[in-house]
N, CA, C and O atoms as a GROMACS GRO file, in nm:
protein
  600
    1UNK      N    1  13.581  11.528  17.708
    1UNK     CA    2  13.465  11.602  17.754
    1UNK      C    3  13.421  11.542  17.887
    1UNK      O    4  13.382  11.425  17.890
    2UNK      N    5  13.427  11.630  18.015
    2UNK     CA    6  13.332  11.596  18.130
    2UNK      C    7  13.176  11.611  18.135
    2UNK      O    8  13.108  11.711  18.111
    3UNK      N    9  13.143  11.497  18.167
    3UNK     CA   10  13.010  11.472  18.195
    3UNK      C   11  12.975  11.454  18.296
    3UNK      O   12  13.054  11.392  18.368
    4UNK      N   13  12.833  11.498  18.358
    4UNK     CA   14  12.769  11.413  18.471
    4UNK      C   15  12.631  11.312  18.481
    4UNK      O   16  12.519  11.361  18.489
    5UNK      N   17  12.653  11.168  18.478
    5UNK     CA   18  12.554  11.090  18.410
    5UNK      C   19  12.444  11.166  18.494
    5UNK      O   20  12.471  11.222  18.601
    6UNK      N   21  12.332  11.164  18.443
    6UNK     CA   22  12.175  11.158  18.500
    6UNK      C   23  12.115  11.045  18.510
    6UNK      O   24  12.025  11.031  18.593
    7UNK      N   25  12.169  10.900  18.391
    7UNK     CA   26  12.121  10.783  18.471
    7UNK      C   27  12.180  10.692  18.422
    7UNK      O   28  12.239  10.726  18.319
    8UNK      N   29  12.191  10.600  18.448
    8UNK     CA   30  12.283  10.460  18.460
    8UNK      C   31  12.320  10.460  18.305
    8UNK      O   32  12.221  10.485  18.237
    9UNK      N   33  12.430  10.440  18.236
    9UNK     CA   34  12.477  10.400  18.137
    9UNK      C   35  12.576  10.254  18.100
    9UNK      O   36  12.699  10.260  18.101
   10UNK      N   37  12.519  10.159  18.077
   10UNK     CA   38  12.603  10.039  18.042
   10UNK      C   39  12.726  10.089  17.996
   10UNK      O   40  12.756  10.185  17.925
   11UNK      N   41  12.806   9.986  18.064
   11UNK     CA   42  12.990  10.030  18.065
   11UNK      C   43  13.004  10.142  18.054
   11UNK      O   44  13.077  10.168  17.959
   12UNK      N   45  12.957  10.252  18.124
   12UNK     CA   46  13.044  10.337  18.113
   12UNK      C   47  13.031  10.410  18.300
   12UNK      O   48  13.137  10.424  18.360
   13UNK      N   49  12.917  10.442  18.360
   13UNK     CA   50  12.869  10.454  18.498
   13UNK      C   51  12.736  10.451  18.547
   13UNK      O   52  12.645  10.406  18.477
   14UNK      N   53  12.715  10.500  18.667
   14UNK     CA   54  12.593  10.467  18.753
   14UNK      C   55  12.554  10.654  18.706
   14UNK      O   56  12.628  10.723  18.636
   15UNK      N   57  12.429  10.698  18.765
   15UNK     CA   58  12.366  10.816  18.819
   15UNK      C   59  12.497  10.902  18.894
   15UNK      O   60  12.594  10.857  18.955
   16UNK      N   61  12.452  11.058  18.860
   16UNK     CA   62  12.567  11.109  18.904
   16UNK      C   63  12.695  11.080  18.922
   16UNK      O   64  12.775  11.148  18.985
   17UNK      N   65  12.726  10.939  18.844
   17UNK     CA   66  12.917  10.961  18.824
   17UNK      C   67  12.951  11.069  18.721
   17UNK      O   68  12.882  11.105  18.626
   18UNK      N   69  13.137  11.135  18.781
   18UNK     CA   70  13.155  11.217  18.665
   18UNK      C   71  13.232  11.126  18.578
   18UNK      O   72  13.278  11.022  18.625
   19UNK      N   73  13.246  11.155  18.472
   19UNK     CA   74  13.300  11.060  18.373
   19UNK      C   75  13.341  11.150  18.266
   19UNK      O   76  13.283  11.247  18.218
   20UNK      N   77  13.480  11.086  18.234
   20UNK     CA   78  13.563  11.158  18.063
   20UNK      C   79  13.507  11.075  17.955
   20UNK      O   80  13.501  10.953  17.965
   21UNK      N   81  13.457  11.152  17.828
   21UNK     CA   82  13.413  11.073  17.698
   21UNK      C   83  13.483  11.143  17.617
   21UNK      O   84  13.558  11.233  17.655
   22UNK      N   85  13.463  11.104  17.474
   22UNK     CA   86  13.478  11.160  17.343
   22UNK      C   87  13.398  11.230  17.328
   22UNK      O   88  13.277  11.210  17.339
   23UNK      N   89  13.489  11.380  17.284
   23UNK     CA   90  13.340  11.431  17.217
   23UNK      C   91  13.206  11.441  17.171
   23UNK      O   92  13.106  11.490  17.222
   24UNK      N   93  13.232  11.375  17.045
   24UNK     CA   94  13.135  11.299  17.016
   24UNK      C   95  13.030  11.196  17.044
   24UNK      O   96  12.922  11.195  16.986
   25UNK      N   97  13.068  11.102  17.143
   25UNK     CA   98  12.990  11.045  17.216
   25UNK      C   99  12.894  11.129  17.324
   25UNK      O  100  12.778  11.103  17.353
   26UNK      N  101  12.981  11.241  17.378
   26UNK     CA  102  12.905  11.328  17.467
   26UNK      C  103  12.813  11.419  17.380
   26UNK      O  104  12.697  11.441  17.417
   27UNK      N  105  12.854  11.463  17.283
   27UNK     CA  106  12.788  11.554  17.239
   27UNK      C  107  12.636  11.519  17.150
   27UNK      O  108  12.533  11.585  17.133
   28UNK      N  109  12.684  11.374  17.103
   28UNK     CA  110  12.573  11.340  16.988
   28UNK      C  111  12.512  11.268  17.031
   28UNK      O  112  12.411  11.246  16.964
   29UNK      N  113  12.531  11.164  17.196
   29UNK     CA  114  12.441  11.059  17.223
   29UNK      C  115  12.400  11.094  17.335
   29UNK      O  116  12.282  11.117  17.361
   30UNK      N  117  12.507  11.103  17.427
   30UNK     CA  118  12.458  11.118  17.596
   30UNK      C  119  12.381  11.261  17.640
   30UNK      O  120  12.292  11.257  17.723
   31UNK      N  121  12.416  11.367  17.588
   31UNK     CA  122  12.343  11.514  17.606
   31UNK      C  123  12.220  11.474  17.528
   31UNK      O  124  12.117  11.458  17.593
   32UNK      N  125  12.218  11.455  17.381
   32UNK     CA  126  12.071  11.502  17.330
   32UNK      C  127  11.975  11.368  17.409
   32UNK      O  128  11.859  11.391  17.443
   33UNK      N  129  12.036  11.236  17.430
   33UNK     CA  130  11.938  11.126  17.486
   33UNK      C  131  11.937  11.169  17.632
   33UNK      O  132  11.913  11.067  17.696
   34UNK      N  133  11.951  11.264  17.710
   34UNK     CA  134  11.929  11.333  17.846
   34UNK      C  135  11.970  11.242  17.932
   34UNK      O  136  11.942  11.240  18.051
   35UNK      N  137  12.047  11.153  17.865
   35UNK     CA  138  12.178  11.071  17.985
   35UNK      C  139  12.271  11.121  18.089
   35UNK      O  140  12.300  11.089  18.204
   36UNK      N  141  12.311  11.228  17.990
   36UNK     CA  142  12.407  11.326  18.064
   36UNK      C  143  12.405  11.482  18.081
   36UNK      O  144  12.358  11.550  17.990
   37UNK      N  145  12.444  11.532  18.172
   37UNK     CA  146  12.506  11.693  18.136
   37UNK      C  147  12.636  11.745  18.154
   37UNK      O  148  12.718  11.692  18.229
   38UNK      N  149  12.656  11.843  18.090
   38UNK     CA  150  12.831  11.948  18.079
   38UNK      C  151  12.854  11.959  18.257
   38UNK      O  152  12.769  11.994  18.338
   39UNK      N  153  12.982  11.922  18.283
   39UNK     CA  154  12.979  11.894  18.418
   39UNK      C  155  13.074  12.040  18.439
   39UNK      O  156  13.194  12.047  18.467
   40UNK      N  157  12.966  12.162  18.413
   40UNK     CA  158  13.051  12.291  18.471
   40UNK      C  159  13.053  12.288  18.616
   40UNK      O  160  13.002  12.210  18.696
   41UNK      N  161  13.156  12.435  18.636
   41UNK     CA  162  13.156  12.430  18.804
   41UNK      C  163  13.046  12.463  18.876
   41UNK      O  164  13.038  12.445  18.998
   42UNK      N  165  12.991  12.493  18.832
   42UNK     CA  166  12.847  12.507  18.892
   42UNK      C  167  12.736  12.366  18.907
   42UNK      O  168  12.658  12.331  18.996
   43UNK      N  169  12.769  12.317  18.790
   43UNK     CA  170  12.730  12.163  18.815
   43UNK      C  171  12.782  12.073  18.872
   43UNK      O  172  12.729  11.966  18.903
   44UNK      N  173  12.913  12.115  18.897
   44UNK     CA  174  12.960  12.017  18.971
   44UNK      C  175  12.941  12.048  19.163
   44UNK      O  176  12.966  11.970  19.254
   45UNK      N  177  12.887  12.193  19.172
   45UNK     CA  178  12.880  12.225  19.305
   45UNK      C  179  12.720  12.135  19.316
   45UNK      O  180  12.697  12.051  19.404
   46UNK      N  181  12.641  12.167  19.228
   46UNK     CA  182  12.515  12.111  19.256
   46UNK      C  183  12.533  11.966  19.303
   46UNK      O  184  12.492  11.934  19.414
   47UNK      N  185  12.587  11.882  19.228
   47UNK     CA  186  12.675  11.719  19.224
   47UNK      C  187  12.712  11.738  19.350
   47UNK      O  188  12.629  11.687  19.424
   48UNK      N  189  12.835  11.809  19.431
   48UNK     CA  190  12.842  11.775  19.564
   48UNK      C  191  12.748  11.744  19.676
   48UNK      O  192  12.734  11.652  19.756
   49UNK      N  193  12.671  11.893  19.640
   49UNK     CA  194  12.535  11.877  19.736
   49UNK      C  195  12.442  11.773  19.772
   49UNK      O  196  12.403  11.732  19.881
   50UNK      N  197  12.409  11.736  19.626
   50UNK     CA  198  12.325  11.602  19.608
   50UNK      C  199  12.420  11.511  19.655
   50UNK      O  200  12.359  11.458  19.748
   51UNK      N  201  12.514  11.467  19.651
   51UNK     CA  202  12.554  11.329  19.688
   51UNK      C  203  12.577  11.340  19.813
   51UNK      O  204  12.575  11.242  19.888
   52UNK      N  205  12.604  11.472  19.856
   52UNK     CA  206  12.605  11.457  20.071
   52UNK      C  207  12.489  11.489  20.048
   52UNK      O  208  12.585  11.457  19.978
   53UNK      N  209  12.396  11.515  20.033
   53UNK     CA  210  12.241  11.443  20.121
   53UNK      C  211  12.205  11.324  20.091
   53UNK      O  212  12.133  11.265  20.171
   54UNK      N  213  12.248  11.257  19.966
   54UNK     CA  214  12.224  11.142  19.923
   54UNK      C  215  12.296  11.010  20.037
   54UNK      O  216  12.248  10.901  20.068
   55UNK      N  217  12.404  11.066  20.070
   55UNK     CA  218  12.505  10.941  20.127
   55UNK      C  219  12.424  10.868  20.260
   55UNK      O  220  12.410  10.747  20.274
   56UNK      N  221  12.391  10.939  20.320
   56UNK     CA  222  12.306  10.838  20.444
   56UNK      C  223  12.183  10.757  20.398
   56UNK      O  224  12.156  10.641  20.427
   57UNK      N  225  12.119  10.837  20.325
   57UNK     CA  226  12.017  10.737  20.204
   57UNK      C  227  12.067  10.633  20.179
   57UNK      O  228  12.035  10.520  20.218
   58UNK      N  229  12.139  10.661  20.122
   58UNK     CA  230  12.238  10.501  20.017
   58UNK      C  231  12.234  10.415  20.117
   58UNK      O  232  12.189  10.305  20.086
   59UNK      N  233  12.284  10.436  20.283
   59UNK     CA  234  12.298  10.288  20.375
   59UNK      C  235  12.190  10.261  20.375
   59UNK      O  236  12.189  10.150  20.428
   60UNK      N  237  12.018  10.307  20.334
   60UNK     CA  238  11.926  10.260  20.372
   60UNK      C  239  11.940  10.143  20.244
   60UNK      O  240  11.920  10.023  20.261
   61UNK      N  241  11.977  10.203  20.119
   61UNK     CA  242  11.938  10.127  20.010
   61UNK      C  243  12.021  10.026  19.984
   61UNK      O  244  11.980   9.920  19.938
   62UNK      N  245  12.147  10.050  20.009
   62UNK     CA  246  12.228   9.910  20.003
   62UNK      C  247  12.189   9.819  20.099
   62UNK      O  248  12.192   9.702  20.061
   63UNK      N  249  12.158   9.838  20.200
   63UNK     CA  250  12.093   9.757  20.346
   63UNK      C  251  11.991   9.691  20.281
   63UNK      O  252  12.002   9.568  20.287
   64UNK      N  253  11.883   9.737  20.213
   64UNK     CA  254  11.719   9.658  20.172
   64UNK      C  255  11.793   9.582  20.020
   64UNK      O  256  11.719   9.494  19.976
   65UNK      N  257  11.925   9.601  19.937
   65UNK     CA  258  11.951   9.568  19.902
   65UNK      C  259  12.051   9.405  19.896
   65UNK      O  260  12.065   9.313  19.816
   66UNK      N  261  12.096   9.437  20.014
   66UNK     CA  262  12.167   9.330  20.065
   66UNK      C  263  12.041   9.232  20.088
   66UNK      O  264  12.056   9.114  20.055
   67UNK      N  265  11.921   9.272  20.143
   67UNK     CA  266  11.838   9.141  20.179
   67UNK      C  267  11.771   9.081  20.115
   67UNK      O  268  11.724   8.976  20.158
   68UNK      N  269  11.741   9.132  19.980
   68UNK     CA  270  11.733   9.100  19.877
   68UNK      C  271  11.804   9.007  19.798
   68UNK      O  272  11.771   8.923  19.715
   69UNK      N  273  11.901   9.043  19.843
   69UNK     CA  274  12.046   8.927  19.729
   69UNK      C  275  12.028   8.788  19.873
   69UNK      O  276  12.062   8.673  19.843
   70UNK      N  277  11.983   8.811  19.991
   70UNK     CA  278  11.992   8.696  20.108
   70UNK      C  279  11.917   8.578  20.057
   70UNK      O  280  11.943   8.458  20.049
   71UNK      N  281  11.788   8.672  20.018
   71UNK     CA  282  11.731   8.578  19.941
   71UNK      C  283  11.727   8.467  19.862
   71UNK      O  284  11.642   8.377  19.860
   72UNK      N  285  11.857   8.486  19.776
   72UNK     CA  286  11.881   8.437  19.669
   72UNK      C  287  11.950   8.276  19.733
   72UNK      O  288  11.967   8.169  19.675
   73UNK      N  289  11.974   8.316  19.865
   73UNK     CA  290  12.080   8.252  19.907
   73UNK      C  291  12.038   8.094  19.923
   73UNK      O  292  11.942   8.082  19.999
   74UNK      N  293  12.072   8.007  19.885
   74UNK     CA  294  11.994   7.894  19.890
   74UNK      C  295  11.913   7.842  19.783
   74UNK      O  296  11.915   7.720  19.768
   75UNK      N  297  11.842   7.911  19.708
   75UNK     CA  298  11.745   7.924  19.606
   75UNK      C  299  11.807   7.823  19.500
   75UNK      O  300  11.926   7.820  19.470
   76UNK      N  301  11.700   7.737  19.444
   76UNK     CA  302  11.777   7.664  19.356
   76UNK      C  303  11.668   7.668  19.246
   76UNK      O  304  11.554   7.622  19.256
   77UNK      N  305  11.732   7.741  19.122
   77UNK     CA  306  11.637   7.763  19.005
   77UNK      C  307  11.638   7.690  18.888
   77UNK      O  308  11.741   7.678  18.822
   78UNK      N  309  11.519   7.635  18.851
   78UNK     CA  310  11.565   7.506  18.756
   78UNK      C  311  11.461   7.576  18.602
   78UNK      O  312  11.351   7.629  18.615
   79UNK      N  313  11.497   7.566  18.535
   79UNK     CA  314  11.425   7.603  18.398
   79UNK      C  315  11.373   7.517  18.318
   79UNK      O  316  11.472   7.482  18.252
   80UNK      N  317  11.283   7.457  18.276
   80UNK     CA  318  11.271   7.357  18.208
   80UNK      C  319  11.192   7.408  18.023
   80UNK      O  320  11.111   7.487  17.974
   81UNK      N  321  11.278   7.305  17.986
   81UNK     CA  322  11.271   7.355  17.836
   81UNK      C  323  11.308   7.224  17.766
   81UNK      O  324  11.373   7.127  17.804
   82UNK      N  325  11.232   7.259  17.621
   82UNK     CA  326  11.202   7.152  17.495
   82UNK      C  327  11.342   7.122  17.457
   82UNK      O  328  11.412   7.219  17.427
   83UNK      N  329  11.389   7.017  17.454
   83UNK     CA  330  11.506   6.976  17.389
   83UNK      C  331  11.502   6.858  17.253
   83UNK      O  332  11.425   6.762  17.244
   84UNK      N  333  11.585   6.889  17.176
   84UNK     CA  334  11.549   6.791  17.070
   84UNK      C  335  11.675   6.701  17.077
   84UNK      O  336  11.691   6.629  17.175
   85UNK      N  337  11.780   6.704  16.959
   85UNK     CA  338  11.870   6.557  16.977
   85UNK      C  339  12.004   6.590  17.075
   85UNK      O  340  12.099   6.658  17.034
   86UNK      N  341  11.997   6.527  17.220
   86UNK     CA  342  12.125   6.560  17.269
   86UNK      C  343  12.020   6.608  17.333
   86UNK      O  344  11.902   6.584  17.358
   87UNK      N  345  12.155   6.732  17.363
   87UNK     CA  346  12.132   6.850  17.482
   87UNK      C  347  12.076   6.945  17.431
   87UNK      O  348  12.018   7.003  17.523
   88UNK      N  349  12.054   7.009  17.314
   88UNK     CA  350  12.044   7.110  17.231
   88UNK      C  351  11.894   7.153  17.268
   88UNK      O  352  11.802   7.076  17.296
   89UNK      N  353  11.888   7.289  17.263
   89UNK     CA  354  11.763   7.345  17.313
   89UNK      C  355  11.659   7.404  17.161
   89UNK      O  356  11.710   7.459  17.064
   90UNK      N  357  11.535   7.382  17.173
   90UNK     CA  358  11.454   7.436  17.092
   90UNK      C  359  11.457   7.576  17.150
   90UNK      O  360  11.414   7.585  17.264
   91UNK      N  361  11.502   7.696  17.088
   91UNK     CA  362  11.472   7.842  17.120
   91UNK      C  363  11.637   7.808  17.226
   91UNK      O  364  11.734   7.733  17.211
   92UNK      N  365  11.604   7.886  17.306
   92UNK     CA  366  11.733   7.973  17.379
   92UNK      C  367  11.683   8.037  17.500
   92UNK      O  368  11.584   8.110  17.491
   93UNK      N  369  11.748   8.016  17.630
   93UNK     CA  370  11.715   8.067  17.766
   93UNK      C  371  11.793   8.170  17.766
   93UNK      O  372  11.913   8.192  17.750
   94UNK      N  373  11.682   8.240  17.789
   94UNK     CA  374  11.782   8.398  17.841
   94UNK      C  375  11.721   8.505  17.948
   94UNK      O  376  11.600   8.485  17.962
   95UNK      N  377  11.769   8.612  18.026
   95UNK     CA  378  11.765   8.671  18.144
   95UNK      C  379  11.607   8.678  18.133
   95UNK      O  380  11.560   8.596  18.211
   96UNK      N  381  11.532   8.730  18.081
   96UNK     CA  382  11.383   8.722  18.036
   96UNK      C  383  11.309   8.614  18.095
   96UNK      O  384  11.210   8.630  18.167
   97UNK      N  385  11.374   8.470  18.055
   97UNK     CA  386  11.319   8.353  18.092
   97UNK      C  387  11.384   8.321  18.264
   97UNK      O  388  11.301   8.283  18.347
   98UNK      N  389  11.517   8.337  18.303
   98UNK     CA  390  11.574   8.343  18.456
   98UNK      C  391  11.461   8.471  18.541
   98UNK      O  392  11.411   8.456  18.653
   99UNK      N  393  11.442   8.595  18.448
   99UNK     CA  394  11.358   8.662  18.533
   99UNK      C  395  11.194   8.591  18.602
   99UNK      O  396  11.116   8.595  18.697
  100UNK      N  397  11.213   8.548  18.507
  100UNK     CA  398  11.003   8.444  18.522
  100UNK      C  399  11.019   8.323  18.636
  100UNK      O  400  10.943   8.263  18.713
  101UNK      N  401  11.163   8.322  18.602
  101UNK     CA  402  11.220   8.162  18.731
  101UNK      C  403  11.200   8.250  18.850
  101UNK      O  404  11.125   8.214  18.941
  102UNK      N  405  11.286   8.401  18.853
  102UNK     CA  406  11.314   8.429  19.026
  102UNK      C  407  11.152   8.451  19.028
  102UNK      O  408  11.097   8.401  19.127
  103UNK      N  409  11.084   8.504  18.956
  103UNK     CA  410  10.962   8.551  18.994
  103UNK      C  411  10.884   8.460  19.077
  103UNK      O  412  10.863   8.476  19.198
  104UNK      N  413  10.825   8.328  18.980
  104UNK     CA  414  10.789   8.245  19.013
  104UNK      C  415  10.784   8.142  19.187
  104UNK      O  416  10.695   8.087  19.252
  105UNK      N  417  11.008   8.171  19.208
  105UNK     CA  418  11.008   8.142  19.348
  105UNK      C  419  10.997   8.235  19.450
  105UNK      O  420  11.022   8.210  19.567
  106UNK      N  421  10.949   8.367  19.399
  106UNK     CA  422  10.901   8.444  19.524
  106UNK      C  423  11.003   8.547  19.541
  106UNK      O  424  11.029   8.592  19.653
  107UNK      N  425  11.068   8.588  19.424
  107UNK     CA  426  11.225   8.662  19.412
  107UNK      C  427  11.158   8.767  19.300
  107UNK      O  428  11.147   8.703  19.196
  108UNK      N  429  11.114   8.889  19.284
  108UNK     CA  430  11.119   8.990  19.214
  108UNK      C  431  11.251   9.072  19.168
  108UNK      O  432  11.310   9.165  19.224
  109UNK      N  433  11.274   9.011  19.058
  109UNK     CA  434  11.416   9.109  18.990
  109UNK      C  435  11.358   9.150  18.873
  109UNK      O  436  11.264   9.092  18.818
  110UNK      N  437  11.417   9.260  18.831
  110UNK     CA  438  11.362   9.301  18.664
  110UNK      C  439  11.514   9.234  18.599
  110UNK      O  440  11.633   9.214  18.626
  111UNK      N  441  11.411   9.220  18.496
  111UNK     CA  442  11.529   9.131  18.341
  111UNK      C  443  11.662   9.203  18.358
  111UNK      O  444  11.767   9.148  18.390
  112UNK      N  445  11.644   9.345  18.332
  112UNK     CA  446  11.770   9.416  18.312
  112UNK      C  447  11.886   9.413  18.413
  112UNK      O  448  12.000   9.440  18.377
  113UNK      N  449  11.858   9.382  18.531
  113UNK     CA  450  11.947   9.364  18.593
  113UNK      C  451  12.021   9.191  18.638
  113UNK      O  452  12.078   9.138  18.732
  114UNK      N  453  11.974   9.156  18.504
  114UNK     CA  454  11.998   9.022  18.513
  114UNK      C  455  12.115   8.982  18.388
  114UNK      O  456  12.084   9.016  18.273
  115UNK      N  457  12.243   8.912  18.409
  115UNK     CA  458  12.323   8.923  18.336
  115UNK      C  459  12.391   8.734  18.301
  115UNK      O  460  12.442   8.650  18.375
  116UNK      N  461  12.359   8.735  18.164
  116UNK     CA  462  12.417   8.567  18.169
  116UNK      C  463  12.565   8.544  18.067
  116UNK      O  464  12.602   8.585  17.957
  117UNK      N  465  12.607   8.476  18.147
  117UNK     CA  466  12.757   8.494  18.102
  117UNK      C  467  12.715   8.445  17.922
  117UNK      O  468  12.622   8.367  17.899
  118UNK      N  469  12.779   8.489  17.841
  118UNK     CA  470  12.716   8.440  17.708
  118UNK      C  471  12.622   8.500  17.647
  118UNK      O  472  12.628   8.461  17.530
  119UNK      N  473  12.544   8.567  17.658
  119UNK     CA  474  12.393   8.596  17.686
  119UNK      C  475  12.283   8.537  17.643
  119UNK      O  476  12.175   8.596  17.645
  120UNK      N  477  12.298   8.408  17.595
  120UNK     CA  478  12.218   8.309  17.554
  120UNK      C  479  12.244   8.211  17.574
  120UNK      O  480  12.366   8.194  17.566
  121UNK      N  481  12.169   8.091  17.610
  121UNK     CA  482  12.191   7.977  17.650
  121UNK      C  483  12.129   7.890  17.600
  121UNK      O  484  12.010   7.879  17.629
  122UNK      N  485  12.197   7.793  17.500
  122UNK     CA  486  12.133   7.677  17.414
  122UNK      C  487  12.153   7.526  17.440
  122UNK      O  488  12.148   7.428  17.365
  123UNK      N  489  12.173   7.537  17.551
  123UNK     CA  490  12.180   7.354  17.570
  123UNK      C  491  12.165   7.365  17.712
  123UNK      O  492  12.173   7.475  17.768
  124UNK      N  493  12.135   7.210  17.801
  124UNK     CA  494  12.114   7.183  17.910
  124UNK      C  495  12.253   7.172  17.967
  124UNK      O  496  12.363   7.136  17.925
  125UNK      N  497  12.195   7.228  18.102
  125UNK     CA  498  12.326   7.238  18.220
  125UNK      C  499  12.284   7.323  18.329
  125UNK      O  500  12.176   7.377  18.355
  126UNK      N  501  12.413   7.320  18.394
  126UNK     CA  502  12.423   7.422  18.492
  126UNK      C  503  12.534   7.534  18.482
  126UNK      O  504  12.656   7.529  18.470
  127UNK      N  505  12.425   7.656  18.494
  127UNK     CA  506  12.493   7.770  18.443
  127UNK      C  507  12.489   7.908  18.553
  127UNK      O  508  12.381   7.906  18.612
  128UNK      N  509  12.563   8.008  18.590
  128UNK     CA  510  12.607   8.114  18.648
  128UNK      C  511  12.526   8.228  18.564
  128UNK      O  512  12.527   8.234  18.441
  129UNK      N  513  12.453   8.320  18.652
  129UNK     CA  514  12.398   8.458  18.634
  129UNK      C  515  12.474   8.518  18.735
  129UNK      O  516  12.510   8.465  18.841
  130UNK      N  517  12.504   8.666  18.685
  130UNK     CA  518  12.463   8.801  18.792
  130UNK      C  519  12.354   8.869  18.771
  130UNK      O  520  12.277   8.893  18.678
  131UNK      N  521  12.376   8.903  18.931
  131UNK     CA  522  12.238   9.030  18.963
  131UNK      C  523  12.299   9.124  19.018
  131UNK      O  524  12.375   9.112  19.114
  132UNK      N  525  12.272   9.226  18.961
  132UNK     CA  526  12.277   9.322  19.009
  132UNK      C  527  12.184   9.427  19.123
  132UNK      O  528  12.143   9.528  19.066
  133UNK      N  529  12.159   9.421  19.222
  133UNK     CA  530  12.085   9.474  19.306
  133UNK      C  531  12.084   9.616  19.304
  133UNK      O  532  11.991   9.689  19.268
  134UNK      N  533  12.221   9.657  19.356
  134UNK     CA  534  12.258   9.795  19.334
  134UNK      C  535  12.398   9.818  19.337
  134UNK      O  536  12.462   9.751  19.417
  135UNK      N  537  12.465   9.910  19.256
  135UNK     CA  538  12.614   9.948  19.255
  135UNK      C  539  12.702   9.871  19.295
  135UNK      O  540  12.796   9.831  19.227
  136UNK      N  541  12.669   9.831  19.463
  136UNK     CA  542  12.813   9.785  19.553
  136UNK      C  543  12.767   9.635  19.572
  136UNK      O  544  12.844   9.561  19.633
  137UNK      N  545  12.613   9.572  19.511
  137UNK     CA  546  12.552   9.475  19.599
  137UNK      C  547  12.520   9.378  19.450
  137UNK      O  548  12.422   9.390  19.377
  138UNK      N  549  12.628   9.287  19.434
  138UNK     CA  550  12.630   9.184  19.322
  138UNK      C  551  12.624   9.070  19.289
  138UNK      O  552  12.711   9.027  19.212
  139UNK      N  553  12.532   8.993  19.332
  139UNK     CA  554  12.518   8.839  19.331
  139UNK      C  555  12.518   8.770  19.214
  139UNK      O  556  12.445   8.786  19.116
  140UNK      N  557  12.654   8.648  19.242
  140UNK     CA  558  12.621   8.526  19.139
  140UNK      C  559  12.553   8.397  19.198
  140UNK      O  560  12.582   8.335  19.301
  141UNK      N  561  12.450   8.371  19.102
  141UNK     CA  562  12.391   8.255  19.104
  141UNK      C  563  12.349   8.155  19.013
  141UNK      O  564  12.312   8.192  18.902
  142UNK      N  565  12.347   8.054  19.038
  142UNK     CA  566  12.361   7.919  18.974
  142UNK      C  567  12.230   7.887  18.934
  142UNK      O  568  12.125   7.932  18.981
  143UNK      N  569  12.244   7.802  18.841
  143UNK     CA  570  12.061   7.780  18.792
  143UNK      C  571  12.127   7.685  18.682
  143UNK      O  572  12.238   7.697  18.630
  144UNK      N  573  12.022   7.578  18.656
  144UNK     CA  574  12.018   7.478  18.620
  144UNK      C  575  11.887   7.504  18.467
  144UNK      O  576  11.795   7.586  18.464
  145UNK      N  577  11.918   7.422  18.383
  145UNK     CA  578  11.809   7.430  18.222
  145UNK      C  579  11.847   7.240  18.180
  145UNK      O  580  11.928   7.155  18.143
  146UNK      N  581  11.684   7.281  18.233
  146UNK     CA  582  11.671   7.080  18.236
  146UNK      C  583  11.568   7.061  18.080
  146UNK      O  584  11.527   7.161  18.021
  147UNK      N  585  11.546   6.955  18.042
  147UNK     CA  586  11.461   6.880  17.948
  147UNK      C  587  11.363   6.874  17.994
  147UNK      O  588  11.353   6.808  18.098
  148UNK      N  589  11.234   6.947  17.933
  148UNK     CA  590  11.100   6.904  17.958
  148UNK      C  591  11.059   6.795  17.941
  148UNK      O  592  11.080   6.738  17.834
  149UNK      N  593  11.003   6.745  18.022
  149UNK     CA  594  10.955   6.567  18.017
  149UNK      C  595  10.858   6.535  17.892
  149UNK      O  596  10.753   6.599  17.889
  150UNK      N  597  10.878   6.458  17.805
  150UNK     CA  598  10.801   6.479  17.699
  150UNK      C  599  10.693   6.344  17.690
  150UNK      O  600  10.609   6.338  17.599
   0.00000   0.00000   0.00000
């Protein structure tokens, strides 16, 4: 079944990609949750249209996007959290808690576009996120989960 997303779908595409599914997946999740629509020829003429007026847009947005990820550049994010014997963490750091870090240094990202290898993190170290800014614009960054001084 061809589809045309209406908005971002984890692993599968972005807004307006066309995309092949299962039946069933198209029919019972992505249509009735207004993710997607039947990518007739008529929808797919509409789809052309929109994405050539869209395309000179996009250099604005990948551009304010790129300066955004510049940001990052240098930034050194440290988390501090309760540890009991060892390294071992009371609770668990996760994109939620990295989101409150970028916030904090003056970096606005939402959670969701925040990705940790693992997706939970239970002991001290230094550990790798992505961000996702937009589509083409993907930063990894490093961040550190230290012991609160007790």
């Amino acid at each position: 079944m061809e589809l045309i997303l209406k908005k971002d779908v984890e692993n599968l595409g972005f807004t307006d990609d066309l995309v092949t599914v299962k039946n069933g997946f198209g029919r019972n999740f992505l249509i009735p949750q207004g993710h997607a629509v039947l990518a007739t020829p008529s929808a797919k003429k509409v789809l052309a249209e929109t994405l050539k007026q869209r395309a000179f847009k996009e250099k604005k947005i990948i551009g304010d996007a790129k300066t955004e990820a510049e940001k990052l550049n240098g930034l050194e994010i440290k988390i501090s959290a309760k540890t009991g014997e060892g390294d071992k963490l009371f609770g668990s750091i996760n994109n939620i808690n990295l989101a409150e870090a970028f916030e904090k240094a003056g970096v606005s990202i939402d959670k969701k576009f925040i990705t940790i290898a693992g997706g939970t993190i239970k002991r001290t170290g230094t550990y790798e996120s992505t961000i996702r800014f937009h589509r083409d614009v993907v930063v990894t960054v490093s961040f550190d989960v230290v012991a609160e001084a007790k």
